[in-house]
KOLSEVEX-627236 format. One record per residue: residue in one letter; x, y, z of N, C-alpha, C, O in turn. Coordinates in steps of 0.1 Angstrom, whole numbers. Last residue first. Example, Ala and Ser with C-alpha at 12.3 -4.5 7.8 and 13.67 -1.06 7.14 Angstrom:
// KOLSEVEX-627236
rec r S, nX 128, nY -22, nZ 71, caX 137, caY -11, caZ 71, cX 129, cY 0, cZ 79, oX 134, oY 11, oZ 80 $
rec r A, nX 132, nY -57, nZ 78, caX 123, caY -45, caZ 78, cX 132, cY -33, cZ 78, oX 142, oY -33, oZ 85 $
This chain:
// KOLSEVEX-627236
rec r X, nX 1023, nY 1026, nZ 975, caX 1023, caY 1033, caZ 966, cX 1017, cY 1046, cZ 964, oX 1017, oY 1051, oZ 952 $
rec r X, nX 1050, nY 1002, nZ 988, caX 1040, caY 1015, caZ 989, cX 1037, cY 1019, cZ 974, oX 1044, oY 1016, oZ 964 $
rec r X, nX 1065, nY 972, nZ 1001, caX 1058, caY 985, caZ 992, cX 1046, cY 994, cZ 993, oX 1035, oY 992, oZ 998 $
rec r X, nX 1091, nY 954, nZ 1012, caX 1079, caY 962, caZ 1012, cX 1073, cY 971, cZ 1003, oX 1081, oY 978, oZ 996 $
rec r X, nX 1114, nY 940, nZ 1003, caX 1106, caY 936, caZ 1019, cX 1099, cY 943, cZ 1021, oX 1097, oY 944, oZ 1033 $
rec r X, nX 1126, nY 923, nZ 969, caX 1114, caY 933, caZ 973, cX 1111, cY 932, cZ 994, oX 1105, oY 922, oZ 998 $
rec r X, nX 1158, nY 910, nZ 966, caX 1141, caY 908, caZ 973, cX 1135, cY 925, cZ 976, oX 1140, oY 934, oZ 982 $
rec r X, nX 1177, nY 919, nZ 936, caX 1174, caY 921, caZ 955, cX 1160, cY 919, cZ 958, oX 1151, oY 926, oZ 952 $
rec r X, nX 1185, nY 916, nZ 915, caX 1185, caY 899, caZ 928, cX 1179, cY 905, cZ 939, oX 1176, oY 900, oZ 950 $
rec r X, nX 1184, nY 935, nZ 907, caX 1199, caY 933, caZ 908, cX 1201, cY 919, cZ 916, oX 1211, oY 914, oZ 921 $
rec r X, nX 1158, nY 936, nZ 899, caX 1163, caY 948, caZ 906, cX 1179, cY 940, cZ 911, oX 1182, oY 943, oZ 922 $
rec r X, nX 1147, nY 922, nZ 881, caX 1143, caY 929, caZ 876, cX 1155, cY 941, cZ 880, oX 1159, oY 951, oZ 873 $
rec r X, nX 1151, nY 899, nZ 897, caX 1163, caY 900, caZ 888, cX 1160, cY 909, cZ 880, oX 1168, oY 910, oZ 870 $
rec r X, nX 1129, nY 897, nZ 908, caX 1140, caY 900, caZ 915, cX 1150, cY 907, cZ 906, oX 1155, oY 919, oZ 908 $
rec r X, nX 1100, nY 901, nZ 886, caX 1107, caY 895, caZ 896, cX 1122, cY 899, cZ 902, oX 1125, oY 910, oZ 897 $
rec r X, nX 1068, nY 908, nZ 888, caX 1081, caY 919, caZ 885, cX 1094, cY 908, cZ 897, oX 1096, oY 908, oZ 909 $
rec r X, nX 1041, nY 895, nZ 877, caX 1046, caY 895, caZ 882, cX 1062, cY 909, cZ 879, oX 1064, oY 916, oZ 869 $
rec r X, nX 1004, nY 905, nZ 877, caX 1019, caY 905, caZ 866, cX 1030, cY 905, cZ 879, oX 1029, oY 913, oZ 889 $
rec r X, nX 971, nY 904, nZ 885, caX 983, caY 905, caZ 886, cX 997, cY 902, cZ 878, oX 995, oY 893, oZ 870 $
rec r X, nX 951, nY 913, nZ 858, caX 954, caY 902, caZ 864, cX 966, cY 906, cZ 872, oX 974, oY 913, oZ 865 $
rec r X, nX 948, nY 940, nZ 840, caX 939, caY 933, caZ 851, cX 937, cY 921, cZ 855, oX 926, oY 916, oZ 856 $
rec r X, nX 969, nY 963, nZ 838, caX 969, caY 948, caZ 835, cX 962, cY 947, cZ 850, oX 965, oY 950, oZ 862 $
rec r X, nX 976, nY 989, nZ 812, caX 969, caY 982, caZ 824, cX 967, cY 968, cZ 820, oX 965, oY 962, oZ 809 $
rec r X, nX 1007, nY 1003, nZ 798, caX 995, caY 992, caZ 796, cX 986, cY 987, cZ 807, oX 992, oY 977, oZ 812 $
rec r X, nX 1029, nY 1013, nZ 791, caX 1019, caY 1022, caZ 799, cX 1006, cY 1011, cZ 800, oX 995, oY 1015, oZ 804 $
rec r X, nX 1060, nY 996, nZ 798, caX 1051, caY 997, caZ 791, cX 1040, cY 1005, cZ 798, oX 1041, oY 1005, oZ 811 $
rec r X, nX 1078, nY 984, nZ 824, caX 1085, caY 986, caZ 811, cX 1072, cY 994, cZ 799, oX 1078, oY 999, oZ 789 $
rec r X, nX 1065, nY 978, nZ 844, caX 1067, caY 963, caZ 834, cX 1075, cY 969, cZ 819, oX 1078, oY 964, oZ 808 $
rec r X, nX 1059, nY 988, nZ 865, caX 1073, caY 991, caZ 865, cX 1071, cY 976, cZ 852, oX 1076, oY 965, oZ 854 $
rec r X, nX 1035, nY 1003, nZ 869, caX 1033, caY 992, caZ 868, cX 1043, cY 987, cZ 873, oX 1042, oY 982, oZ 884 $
rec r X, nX 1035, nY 1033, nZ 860, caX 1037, caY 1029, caZ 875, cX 1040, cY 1012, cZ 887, oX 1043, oY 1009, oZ 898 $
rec r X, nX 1033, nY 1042, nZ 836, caX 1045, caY 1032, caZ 836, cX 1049, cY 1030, cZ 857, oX 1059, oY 1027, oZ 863 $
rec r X, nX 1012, nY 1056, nZ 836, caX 1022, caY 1065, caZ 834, cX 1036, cY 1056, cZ 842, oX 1045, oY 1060, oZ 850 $
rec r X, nX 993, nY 1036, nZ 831, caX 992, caY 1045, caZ 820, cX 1007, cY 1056, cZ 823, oX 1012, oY 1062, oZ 814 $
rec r X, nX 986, nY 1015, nZ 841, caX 999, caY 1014, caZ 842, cX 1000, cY 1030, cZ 832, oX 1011, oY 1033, oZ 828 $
rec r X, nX 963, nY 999, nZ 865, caX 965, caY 1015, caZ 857, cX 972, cY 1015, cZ 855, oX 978, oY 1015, oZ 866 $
rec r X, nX 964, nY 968, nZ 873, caX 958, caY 980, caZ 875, cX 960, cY 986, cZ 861, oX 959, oY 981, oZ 850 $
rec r X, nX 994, nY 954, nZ 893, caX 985, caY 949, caZ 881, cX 977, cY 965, cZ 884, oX 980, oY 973, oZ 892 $
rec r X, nX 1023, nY 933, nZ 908, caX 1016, caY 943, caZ 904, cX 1004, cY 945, cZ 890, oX 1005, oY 939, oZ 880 $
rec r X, nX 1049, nY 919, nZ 923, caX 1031, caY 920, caZ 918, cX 1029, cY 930, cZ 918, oX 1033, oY 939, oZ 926 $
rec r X, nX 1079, nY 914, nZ 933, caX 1070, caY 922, caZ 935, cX 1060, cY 919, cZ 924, oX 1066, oY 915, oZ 914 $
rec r X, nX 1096, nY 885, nZ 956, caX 1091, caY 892, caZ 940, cX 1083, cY 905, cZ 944, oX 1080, oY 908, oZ 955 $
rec r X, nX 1100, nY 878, nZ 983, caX 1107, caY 884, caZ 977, cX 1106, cY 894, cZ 960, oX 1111, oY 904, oZ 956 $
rec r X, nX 1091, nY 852, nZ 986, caX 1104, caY 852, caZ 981, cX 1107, cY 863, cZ 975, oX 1113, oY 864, oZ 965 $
rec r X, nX 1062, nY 864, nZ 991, caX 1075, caY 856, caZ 1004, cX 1089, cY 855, cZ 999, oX 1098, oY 857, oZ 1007 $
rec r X, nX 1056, nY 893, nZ 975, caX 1052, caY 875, caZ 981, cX 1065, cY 872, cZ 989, oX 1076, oY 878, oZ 991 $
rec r X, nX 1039, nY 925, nZ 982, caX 1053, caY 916, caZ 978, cX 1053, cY 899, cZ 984, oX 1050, oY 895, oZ 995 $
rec r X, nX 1023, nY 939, nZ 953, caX 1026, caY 933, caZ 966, cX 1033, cY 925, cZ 965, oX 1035, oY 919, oZ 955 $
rec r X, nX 999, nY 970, nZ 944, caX 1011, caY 960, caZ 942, cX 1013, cY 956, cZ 955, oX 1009, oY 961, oZ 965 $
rec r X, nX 967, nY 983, nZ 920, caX 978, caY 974, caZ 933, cX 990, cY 972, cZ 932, oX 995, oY 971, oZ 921 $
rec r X, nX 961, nY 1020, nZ 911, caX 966, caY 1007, caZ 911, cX 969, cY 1000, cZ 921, oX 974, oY 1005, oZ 931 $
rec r X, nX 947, nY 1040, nZ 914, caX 938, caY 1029, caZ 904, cX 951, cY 1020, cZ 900, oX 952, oY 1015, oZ 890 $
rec r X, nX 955, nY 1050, nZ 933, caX 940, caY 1058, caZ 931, cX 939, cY 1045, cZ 923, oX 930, oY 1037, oZ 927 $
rec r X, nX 971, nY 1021, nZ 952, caX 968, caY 1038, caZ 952, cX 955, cY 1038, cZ 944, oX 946, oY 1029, oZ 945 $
rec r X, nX 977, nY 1001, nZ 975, caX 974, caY 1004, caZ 966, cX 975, cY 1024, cZ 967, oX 978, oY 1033, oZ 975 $
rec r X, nX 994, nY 970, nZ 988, caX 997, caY 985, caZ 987, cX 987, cY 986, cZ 978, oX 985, oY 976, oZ 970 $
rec r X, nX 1003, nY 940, nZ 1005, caX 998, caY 947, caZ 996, cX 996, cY 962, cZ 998, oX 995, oY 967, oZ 1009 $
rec r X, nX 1026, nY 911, nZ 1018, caX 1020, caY 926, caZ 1015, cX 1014, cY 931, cZ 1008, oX 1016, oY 924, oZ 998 $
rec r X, nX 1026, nY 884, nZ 1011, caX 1029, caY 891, caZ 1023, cX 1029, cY 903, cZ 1030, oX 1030, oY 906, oZ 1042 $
rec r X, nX 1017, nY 861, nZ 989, caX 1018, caY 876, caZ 992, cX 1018, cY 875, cZ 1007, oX 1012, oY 867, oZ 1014 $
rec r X, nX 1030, nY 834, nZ 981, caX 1019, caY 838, caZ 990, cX 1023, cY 850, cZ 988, oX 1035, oY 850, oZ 983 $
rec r X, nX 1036, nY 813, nZ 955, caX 1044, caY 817, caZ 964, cX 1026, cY 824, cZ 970, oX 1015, oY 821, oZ 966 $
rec r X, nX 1030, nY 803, nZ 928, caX 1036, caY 794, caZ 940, cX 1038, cY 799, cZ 952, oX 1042, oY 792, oZ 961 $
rec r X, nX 1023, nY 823, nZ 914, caX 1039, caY 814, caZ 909, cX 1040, cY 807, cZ 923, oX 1051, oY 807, oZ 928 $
rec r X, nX 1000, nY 834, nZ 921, caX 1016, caY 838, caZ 927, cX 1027, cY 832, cZ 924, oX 1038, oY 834, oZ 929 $
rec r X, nX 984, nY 817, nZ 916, caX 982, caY 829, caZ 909, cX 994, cY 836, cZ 911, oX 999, oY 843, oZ 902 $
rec r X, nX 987, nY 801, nZ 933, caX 984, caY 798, caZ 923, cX 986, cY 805, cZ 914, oX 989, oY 801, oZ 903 $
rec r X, nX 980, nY 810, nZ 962, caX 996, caY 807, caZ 955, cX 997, cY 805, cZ 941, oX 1008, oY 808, oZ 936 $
rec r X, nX 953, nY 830, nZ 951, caX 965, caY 828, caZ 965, cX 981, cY 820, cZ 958, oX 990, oY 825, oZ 950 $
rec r X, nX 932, nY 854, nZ 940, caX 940, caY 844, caZ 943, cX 947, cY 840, cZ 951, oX 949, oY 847, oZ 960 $
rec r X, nX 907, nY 871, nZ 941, caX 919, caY 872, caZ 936, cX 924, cY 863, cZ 930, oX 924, oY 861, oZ 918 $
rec r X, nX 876, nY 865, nZ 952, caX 887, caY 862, caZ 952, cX 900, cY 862, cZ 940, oX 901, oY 853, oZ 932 $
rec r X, nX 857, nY 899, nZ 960, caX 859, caY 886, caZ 952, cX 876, cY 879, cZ 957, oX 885, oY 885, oZ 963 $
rec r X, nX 839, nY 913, nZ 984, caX 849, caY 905, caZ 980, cX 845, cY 895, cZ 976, oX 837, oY 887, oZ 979 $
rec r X, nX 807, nY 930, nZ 961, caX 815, caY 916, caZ 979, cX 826, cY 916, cZ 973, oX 828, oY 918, oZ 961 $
rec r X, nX 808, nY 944, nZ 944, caX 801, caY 951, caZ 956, cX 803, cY 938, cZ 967, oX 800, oY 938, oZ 979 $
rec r X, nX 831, nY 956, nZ 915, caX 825, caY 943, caZ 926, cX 821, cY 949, cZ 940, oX 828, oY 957, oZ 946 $
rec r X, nX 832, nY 963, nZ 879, caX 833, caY 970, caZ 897, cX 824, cY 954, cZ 905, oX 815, oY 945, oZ 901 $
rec r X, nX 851, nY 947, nZ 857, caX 837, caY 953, caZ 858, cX 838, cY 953, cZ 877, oX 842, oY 944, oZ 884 $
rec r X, nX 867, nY 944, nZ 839, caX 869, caY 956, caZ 846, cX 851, cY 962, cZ 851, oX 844, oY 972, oZ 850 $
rec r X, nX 889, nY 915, nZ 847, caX 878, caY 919, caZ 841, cX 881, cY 936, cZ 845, oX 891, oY 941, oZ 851 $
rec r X, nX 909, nY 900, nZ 863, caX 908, caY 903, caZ 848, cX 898, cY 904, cZ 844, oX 895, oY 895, oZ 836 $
rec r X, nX 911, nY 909, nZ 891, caX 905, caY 900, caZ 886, cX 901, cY 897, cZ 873, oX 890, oY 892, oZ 872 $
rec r X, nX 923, nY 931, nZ 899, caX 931, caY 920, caZ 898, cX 920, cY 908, cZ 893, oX 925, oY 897, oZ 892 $
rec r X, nX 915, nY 955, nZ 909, caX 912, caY 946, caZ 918, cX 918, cY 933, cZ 909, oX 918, oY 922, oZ 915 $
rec r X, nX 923, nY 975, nZ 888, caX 929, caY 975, caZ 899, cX 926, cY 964, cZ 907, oX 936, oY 961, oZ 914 $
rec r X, nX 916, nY 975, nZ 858, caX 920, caY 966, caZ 863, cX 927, cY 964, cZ 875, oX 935, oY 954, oZ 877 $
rec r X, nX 902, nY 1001, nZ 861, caX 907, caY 1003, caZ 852, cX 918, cY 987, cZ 855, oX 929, oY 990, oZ 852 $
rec r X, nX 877, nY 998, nZ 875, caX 877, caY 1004, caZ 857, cX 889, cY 1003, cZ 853, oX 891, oY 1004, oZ 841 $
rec r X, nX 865, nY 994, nZ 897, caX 873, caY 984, caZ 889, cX 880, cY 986, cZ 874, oX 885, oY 979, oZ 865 $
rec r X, nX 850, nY 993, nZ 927, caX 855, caY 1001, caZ 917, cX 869, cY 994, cZ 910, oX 880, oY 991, oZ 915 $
rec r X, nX 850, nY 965, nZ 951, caX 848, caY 980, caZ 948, cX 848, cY 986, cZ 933, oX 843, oY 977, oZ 926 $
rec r X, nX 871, nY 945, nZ 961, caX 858, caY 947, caZ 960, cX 858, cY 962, cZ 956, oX 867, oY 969, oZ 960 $
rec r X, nX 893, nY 912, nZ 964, caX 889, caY 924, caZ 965, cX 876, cY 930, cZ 959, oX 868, oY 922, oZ 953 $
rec r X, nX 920, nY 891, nZ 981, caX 909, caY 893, caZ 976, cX 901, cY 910, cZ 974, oX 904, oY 919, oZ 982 $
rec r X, nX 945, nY 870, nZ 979, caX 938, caY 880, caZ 978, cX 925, cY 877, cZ 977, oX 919, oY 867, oZ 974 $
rec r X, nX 961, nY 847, nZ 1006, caX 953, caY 849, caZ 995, cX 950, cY 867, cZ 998, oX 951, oY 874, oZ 1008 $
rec r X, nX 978, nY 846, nZ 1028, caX 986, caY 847, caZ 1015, cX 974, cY 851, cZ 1003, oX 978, oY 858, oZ 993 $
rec r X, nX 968, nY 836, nZ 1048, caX 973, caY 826, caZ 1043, cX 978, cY 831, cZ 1029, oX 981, oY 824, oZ 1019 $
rec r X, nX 960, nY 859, nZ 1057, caX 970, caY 857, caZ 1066, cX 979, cY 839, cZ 1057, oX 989, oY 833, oZ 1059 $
rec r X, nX 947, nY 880, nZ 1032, caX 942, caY 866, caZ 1045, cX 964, cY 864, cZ 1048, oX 975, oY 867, oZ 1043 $
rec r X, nX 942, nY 908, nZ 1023, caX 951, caY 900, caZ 1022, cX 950, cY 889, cZ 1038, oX 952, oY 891, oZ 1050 $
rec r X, nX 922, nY 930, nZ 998, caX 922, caY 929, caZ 1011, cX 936, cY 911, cZ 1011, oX 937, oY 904, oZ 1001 $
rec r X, nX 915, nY 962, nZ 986, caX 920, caY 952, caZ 988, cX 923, cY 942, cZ 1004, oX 925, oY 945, oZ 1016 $
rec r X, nX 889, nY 984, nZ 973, caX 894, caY 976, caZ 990, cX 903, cY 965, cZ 982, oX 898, oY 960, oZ 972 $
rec r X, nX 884, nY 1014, nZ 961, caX 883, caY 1000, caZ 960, cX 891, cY 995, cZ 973, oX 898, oY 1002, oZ 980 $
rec r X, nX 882, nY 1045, nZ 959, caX 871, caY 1036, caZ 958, cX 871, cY 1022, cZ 957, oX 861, oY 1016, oZ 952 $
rec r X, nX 911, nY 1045, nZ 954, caX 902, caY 1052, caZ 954, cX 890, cY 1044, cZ 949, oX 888, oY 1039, oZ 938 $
rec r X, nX 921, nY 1017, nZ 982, caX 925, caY 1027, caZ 967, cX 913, cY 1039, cZ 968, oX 907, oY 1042, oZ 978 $
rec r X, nX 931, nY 1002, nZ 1008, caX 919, caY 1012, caZ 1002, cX 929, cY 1023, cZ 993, oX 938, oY 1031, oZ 996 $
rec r X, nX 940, nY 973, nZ 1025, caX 949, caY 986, caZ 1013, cX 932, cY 993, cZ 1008, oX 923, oY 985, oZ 1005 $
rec r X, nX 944, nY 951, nZ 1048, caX 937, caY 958, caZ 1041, cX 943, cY 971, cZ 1033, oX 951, oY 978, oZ 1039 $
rec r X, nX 954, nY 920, nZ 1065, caX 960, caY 937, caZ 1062, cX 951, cY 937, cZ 1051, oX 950, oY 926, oZ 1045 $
rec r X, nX 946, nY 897, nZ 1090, caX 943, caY 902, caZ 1077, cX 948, cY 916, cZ 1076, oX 947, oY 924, oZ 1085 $
């Protein structure tokens, strides 16, 4: 399992690809389209939620996630207020959103930070 701590929130990533997460939620960082704070891991998602695909990574900072699934895409969801999102717009999105390849010239995403 790999783990990411934002400010005041935990993500966390099962070895099978699923998310899940807990803590402080205001501004749609834990991905579960609400924004109300969680004291257990909740469940995210896993392929379903991923277009099919598994996460392989995850990253956070003060009030956002992102991560990268097996083919390569980048995820991301949270605080977008200063376009950190990369969706083009300042808008928080409290479900994951995908950012796919062809965003970056075809090139697979093999890590991230934030």
């Amino acid at each position: 399992m790999a783990v990411a701590c934002g400010d005041g929130f935990t993500i966390f990533l099962t070895e099978q690809g699923d998310v899940w997460a807990c803590g402080r939620n205001k501004d749609g960082q834990l991905g579960l389209g609400t924004d109300v704070h969680q004291l257990l891991p909740s469940h995210v998602g896993g392929r379903k939620v991923f277009s099919g695909e598994s996460l392989v990574m995850v990253a956070t900072r003060e009030k956002h996630t992102a991560g990268v699934a097996k083919d390569g895409a980048l995820w991301s969801w949270g605080d977008g207020h200063f376009g950190q999102l990369g969706h083009g717009d300042r808008k928080p999105r409290q479900r994951p959103q995908r950012l796919g390849k062809e965003r970056f010239g075809g090139s697979p995403a093999v890590m991230v930070a934030c």
